[in-house]
The first five atom37 places (N, CA, C, CB, O) and aatype in JSON, in Angstrom:
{
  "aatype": [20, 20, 20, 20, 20, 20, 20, 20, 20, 20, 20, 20, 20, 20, 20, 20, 20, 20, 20, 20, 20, 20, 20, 20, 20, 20, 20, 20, 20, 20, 20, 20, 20, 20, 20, 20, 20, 20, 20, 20, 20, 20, 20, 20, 20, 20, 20, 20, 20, 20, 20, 20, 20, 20, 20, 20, 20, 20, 20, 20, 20, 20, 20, 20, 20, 20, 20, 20, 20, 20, 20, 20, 20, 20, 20, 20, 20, 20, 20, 20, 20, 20, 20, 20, 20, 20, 20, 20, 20, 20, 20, 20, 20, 20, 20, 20, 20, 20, 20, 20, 20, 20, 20, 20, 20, 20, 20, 20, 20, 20, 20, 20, 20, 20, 20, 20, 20],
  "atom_mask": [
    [1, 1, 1, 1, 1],
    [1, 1, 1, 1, 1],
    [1, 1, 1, 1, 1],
    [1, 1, 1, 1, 1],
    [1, 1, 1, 1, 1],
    [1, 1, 1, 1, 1],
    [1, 1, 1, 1, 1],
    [1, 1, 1, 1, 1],
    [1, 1, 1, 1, 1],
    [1, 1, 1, 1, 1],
    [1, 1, 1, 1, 1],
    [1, 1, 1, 1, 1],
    [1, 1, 1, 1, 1],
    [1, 1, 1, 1, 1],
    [1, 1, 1, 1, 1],
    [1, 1, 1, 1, 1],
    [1, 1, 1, 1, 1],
    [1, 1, 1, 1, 1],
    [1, 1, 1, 1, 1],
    [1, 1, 1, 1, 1],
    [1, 1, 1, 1, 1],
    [1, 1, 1, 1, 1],
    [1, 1, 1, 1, 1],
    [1, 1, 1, 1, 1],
    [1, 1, 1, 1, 1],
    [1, 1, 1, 1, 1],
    [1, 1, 1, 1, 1],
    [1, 1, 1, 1, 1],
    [1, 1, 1, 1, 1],
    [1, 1, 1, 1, 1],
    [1, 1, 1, 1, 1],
    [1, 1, 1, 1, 1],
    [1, 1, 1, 1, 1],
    [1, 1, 1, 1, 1],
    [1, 1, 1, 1, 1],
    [1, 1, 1, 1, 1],
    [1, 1, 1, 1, 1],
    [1, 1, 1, 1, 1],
    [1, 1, 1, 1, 1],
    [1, 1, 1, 1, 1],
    [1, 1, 1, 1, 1],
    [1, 1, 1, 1, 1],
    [1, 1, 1, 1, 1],
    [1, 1, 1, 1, 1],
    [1, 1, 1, 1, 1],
    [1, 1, 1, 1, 1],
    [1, 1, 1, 1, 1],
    [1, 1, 1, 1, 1],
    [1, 1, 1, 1, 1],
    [1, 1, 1, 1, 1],
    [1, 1, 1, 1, 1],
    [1, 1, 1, 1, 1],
    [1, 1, 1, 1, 1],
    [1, 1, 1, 1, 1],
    [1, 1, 1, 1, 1],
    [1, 1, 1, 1, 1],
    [1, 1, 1, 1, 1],
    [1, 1, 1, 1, 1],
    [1, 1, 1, 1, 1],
    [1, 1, 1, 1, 1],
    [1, 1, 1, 1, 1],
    [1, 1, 1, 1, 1],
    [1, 1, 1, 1, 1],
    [1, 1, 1, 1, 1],
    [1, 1, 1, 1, 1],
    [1, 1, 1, 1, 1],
    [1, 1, 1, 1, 1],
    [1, 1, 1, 1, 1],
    [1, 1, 1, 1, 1],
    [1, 1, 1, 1, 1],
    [1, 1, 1, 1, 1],
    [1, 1, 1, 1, 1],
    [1, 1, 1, 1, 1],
    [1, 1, 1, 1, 1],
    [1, 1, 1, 1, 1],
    [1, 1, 1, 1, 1],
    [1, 1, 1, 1, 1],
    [1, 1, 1, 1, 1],
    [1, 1, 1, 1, 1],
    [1, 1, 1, 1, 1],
    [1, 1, 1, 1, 1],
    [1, 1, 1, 1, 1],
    [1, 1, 1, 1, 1],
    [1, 1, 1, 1, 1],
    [1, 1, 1, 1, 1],
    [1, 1, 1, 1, 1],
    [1, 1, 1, 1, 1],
    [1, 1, 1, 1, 1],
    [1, 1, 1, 1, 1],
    [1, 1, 1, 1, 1],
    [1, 1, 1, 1, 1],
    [1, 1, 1, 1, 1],
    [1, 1, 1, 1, 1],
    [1, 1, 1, 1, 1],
    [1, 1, 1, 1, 1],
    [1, 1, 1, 1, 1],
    [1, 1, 1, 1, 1],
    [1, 1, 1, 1, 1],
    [1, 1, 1, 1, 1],
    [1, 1, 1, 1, 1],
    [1, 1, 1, 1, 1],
    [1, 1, 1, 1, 1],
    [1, 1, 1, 1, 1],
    [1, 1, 1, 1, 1],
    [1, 1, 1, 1, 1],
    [1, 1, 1, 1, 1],
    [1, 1, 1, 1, 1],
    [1, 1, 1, 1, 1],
    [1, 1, 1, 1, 1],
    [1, 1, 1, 1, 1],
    [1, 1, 1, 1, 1],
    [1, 1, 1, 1, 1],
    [1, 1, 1, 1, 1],
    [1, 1, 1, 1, 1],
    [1, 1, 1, 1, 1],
    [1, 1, 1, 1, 1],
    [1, 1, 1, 1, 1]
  ],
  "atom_positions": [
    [[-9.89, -2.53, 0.13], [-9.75, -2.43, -1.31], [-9.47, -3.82, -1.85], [-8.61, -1.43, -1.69], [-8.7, -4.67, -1.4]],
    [[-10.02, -3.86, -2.59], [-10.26, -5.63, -3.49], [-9.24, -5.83, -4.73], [-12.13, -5.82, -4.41], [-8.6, -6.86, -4.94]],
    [[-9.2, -4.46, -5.65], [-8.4, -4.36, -6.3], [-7.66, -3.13, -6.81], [-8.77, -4.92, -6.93], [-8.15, -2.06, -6.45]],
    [[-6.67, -3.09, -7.51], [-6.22, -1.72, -8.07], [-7.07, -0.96, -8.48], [-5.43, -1.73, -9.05], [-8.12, -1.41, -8.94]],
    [[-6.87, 0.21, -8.42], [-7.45, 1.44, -8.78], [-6.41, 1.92, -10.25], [-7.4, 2.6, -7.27], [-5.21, 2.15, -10.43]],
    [[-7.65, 1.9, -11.09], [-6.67, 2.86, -12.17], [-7.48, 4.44, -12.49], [-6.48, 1.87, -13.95], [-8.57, 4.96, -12.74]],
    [[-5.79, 4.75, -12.25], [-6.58, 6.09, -12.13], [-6.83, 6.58, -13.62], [-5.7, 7.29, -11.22], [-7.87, 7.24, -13.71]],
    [[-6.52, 6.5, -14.17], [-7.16, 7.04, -15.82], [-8.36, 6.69, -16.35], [-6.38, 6.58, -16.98], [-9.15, 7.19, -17.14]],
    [[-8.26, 5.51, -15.58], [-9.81, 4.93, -15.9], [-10.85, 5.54, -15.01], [-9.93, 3.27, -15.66], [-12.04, 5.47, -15.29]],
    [[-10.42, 6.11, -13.97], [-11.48, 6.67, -12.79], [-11.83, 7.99, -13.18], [-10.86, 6.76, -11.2], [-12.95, 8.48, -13.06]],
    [[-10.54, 8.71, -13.8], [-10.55, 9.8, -14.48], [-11.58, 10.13, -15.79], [-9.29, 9.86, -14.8], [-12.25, 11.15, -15.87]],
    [[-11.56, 9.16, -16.71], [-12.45, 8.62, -17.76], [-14.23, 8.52, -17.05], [-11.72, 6.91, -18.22], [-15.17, 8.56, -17.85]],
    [[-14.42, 8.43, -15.88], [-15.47, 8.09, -16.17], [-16.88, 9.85, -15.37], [-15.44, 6.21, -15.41], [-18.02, 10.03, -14.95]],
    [[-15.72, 10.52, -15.65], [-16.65, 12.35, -14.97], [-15.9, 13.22, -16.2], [-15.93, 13.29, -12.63], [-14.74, 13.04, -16.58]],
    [[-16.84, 14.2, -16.73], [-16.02, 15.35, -17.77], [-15.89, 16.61, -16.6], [-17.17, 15.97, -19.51], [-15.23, 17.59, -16.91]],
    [[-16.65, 16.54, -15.05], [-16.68, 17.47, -14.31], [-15.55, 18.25, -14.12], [-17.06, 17.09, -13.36], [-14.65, 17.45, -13.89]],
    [[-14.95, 19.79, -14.08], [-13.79, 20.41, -13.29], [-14.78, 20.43, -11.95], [-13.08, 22.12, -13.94], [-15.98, 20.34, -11.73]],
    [[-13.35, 20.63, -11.05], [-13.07, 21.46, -9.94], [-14.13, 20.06, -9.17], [-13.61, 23.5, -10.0], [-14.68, 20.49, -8.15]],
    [[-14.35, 19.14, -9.34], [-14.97, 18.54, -8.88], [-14.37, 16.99, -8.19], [-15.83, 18.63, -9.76], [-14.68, 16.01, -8.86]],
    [[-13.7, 16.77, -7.17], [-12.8, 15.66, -6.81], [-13.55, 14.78, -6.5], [-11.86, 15.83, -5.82], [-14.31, 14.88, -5.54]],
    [[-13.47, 13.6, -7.39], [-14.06, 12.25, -7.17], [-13.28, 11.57, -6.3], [-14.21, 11.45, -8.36], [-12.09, 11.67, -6.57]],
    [[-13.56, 10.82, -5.23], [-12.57, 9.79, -3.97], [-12.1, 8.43, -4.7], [-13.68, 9.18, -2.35], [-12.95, 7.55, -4.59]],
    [[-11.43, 8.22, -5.11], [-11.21, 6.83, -5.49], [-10.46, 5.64, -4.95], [-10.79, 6.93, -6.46], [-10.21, 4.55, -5.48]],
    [[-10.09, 6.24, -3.44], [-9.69, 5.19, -2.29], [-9.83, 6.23, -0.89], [-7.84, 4.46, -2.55], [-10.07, 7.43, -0.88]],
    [[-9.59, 5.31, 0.26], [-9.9, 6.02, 1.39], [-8.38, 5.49, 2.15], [-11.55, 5.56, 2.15], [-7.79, 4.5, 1.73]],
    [[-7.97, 6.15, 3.1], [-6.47, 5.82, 3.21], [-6.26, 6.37, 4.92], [-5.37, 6.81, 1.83], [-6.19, 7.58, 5.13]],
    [[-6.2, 5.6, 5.82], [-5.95, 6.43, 7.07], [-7.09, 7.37, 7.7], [-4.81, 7.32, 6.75], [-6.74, 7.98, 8.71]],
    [[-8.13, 7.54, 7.34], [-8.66, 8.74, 7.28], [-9.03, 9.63, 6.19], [-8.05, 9.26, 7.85], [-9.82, 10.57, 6.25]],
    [[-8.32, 9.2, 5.14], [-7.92, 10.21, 4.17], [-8.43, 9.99, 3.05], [-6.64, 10.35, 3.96], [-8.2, 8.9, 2.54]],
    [[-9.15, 10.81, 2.46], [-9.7, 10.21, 0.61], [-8.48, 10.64, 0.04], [-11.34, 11.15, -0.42], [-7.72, 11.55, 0.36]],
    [[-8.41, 9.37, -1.33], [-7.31, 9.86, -2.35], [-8.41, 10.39, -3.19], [-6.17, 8.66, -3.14], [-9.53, 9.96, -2.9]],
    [[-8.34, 11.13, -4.05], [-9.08, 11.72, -5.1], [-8.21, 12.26, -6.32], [-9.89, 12.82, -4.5], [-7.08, 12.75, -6.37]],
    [[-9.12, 12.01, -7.22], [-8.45, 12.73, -8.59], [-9.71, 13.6, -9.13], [-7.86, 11.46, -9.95], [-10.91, 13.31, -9.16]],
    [[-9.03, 14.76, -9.55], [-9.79, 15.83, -9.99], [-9.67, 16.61, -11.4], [-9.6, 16.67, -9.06], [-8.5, 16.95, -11.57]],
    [[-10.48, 16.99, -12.44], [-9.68, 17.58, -13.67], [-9.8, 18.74, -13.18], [-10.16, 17.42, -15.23], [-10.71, 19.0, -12.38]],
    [[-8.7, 19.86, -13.68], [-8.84, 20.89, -13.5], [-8.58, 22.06, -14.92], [-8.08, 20.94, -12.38], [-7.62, 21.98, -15.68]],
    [[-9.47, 22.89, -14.99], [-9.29, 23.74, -15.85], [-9.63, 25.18, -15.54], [-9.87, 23.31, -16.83], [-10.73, 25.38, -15.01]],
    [[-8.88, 26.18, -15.78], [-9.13, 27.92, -15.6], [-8.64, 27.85, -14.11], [-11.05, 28.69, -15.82], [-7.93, 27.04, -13.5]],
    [[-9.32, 29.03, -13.74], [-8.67, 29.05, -12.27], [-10.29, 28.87, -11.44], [-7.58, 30.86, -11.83], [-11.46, 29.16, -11.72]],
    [[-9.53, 28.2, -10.26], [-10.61, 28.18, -8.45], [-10.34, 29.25, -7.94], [-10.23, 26.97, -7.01], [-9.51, 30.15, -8.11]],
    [[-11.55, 28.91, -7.01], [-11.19, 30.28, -6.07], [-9.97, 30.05, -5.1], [-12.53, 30.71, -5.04], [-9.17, 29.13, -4.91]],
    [[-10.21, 31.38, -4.54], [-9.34, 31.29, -3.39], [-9.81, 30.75, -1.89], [-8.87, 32.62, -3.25], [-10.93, 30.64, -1.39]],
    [[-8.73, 30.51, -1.48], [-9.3, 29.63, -0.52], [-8.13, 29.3, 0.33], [-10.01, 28.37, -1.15], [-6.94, 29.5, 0.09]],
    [[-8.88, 28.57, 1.72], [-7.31, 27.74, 2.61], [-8.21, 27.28, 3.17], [-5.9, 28.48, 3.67], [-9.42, 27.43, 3.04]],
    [[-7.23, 26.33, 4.22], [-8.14, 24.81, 4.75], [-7.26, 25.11, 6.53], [-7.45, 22.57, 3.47], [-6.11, 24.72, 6.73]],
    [[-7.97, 25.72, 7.45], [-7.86, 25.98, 8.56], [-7.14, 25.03, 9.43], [-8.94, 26.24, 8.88], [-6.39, 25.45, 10.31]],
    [[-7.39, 23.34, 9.17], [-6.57, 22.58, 9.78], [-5.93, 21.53, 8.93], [-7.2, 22.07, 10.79], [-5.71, 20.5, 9.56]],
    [[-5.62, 21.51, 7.87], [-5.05, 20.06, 7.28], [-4.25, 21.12, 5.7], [-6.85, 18.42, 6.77], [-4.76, 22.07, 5.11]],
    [[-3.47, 20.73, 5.57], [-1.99, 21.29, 4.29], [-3.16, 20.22, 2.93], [0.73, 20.15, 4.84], [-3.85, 19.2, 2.87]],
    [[-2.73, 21.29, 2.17], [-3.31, 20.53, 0.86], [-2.42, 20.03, -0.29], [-4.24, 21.42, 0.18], [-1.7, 20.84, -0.87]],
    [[-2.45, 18.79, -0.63], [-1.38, 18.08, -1.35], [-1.73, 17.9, -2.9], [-1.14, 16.67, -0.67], [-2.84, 17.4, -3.08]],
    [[-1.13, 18.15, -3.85], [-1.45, 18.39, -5.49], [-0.47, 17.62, -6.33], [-1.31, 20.05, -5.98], [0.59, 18.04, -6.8]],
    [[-0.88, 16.69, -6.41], [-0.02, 15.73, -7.66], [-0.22, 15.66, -9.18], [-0.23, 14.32, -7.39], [-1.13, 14.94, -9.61]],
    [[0.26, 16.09, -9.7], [-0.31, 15.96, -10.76], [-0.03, 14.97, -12.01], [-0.26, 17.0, -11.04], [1.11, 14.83, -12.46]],
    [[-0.92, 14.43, -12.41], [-0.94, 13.55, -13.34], [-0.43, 13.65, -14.63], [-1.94, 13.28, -13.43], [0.57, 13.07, -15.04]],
    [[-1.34, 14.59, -15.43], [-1.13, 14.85, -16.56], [-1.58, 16.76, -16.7], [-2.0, 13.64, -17.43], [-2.49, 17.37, -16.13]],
    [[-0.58, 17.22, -17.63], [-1.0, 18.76, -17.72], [0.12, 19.52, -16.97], [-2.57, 19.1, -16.98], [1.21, 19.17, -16.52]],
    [[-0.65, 20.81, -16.99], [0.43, 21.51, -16.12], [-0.74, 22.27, -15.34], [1.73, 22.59, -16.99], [-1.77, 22.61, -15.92]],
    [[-0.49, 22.52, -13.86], [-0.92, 23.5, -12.72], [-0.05, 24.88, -12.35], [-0.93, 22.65, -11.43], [1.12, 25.2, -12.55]],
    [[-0.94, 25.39, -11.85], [-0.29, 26.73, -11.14], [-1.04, 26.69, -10.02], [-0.41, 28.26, -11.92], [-2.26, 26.63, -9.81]],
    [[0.2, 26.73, -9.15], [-0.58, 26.86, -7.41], [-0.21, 28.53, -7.29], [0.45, 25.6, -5.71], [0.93, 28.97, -7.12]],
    [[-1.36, 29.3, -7.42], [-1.14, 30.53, -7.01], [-1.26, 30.76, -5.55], [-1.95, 31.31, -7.68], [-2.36, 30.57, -5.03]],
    [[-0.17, 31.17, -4.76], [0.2, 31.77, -3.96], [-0.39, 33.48, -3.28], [1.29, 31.61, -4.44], [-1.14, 33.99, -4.11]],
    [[-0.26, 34.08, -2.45], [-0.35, 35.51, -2.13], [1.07, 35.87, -2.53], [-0.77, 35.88, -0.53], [1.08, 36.98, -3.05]],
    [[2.21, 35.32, -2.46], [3.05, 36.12, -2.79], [3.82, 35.08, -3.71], [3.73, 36.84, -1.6], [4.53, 34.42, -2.95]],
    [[3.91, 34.85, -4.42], [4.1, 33.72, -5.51], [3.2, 32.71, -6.31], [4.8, 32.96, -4.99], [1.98, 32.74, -6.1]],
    [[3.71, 31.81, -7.24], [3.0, 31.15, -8.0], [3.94, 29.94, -7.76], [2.71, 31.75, -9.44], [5.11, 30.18, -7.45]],
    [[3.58, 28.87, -7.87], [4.36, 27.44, -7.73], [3.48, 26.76, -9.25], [3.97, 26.38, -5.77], [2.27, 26.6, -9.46]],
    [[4.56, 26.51, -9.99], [4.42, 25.64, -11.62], [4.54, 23.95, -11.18], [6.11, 26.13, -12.97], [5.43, 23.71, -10.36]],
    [[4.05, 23.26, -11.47], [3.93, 22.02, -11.72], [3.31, 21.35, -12.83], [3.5, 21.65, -10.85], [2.18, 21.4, -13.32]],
    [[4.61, 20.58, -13.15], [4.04, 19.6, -14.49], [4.0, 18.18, -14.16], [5.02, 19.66, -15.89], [4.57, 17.7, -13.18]],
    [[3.36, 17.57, -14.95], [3.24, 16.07, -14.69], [4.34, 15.31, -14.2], [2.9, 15.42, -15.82], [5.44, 15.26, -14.75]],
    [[3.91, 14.52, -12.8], [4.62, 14.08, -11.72], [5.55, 14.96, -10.73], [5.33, 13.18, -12.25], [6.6, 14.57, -10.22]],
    [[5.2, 15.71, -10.63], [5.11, 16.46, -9.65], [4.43, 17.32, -8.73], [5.53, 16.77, -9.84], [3.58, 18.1, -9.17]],
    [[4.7, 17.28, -7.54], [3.57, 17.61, -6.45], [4.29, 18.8, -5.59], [3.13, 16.15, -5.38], [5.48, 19.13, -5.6]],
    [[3.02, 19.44, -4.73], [3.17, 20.5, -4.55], [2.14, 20.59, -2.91], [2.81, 21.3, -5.99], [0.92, 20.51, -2.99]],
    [[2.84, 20.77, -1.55], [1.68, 20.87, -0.87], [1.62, 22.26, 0.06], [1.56, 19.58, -0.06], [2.54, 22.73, 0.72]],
    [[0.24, 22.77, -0.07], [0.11, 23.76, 0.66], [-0.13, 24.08, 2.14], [-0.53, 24.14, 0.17], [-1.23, 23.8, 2.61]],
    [[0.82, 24.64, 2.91], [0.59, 24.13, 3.78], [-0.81, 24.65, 4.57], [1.72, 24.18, 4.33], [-1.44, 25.45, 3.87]],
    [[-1.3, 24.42, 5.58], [-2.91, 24.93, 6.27], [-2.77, 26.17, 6.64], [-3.51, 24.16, 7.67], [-1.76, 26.48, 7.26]],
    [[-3.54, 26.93, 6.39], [-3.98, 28.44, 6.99], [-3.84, 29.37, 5.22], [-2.42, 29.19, 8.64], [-4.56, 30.27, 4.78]],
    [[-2.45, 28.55, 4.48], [-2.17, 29.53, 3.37], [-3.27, 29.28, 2.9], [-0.98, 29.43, 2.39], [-4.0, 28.3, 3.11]],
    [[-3.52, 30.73, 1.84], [-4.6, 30.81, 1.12], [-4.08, 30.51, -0.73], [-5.27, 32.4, 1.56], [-3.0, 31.03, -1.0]],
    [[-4.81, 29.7, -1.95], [-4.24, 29.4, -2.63], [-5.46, 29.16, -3.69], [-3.36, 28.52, -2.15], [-6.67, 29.2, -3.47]],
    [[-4.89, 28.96, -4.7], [-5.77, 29.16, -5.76], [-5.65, 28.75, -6.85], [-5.94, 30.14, -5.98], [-5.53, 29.58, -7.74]],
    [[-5.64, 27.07, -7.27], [-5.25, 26.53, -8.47], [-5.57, 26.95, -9.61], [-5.51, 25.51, -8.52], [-6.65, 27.54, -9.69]],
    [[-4.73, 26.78, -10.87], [-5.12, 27.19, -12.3], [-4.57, 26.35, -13.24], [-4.7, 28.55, -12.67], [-3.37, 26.07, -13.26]],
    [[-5.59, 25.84, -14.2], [-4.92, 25.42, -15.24], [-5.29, 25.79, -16.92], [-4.99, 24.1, -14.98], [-6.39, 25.68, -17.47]],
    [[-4.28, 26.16, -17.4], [-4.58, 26.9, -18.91], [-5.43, 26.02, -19.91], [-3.09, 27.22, -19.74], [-6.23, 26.36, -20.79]],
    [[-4.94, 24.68, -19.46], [-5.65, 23.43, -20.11], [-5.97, 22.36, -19.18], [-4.79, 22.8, -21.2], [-5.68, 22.23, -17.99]],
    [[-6.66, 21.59, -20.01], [-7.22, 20.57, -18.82], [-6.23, 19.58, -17.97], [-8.25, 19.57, -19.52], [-5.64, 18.7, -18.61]],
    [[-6.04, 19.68, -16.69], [-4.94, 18.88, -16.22], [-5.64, 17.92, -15.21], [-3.73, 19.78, -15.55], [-6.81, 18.18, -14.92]],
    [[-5.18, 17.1, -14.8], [-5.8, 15.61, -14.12], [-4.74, 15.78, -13.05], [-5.73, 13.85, -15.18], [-3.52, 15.86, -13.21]],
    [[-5.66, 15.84, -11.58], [-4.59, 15.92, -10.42], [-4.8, 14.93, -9.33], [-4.58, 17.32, -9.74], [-5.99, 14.75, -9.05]],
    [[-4.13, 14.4, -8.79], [-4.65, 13.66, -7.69], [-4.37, 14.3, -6.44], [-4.14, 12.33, -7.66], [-3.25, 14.76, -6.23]],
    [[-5.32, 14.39, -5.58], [-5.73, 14.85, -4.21], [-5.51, 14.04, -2.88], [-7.09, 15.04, -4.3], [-6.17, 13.0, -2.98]],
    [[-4.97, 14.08, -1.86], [-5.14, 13.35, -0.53], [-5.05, 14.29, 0.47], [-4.14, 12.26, -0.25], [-4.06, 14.91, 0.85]],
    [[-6.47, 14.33, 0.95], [-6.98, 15.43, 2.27], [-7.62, 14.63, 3.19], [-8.13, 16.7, 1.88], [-7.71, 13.54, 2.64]],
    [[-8.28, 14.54, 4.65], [-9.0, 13.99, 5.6], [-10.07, 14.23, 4.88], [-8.93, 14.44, 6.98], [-10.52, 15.17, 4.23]],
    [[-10.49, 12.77, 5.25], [-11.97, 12.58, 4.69], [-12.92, 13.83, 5.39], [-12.62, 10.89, 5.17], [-12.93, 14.13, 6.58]],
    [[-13.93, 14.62, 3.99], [-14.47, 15.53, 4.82], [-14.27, 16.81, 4.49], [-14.09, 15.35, 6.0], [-15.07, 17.74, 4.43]],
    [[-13.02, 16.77, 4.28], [-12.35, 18.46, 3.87], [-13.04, 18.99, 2.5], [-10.38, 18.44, 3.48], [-13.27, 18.47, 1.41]],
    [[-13.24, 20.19, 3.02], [-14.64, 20.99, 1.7], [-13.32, 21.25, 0.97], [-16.0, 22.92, 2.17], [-12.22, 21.49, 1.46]],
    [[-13.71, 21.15, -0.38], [-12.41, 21.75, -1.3], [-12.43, 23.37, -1.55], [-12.44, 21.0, -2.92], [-11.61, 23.93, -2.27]],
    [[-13.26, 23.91, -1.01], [-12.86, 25.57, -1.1], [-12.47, 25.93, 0.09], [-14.0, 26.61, -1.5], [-11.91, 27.02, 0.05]],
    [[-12.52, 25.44, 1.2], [-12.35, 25.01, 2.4], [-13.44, 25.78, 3.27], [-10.9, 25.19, 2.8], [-12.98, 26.58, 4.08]],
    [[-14.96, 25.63, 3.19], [-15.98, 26.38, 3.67], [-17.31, 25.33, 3.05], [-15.87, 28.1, 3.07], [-17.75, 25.38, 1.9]],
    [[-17.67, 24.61, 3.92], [-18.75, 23.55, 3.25], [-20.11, 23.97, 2.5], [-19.25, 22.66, 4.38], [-20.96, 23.41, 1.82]],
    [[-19.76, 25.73, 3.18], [-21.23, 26.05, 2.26], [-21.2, 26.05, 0.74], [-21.79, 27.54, 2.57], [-22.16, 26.19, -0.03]],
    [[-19.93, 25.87, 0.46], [-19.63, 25.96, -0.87], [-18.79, 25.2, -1.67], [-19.28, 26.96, -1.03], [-18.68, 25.23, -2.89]],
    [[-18.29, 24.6, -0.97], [-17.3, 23.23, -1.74], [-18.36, 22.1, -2.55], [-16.31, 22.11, -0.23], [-19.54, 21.93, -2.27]],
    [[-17.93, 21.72, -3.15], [-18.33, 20.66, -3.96], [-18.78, 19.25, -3.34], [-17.27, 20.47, -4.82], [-17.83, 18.82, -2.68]],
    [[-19.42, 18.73, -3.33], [-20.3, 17.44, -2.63], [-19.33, 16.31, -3.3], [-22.28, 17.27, -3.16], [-19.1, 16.22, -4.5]],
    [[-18.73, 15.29, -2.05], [-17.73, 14.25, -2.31], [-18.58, 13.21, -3.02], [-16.98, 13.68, -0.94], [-19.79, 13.08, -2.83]],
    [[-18.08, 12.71, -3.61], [-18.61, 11.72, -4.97], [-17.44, 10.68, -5.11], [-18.81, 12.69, -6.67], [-16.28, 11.01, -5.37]],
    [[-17.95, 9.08, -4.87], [-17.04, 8.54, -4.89], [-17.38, 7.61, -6.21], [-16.74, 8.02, -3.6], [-18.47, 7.24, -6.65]],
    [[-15.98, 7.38, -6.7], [-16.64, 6.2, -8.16], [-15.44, 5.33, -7.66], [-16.56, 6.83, -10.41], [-15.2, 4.25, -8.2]]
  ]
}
């Protein structure tokens, strides 16, 4: 990496939901930021916990047997096998760090194609 990453500005440049752009690579690991609006499916990620920061807005990590609230600057991680199902009432901006690779519904036939800006 050559220089900072701003993330608002990385954010600024996709109107896409549910769609996580990579905007650094880390260990293995893409950082990504994603907007999110309404609810995803359900889903879980068989080997790696999924981590949800959020920027701006508010999330709901729906749970099977609960809901976990998060508002801006605060994070939330799920751990692997749970099944989970983000929502947001309005548009919220989240940042992501999973192993490079990881389908975001966690099933590649259907996750979203990684896109890096």
């Amino acid at each position: 990496m050559v220089d900072a990453v701003n993330l608002e500005d990385k954010l600024g440049q996709f109107d896409e939901t549910w769609s996580p752009r990579t905007v650094a690579t880390f260990n293995g690991h893409d950082i990504m930021v994603a907007k999110f609006l309404g609810e995803f499916v359900w889903h879980s990620h068989a080997d790696t916990d999924d981590l949800f920061l959020v920027l701006k807005g508010e999330v709901d990590i729906r749970l099977r047997d609960r809901t976990v609230s998060l508002k801006a600057g605060e994070l939330f991680v799920v751990p692997k096998g749970v099944e989970h199902r983000p929502f947001a009432k309005e548009e919220a901006h989240v940042l992501l760090i999973e192993p490079s690779g990881t389908p975001n519904t966690g099933d590649p036939a259907t996750a979203a194609g990684r896109k890096l800006i």
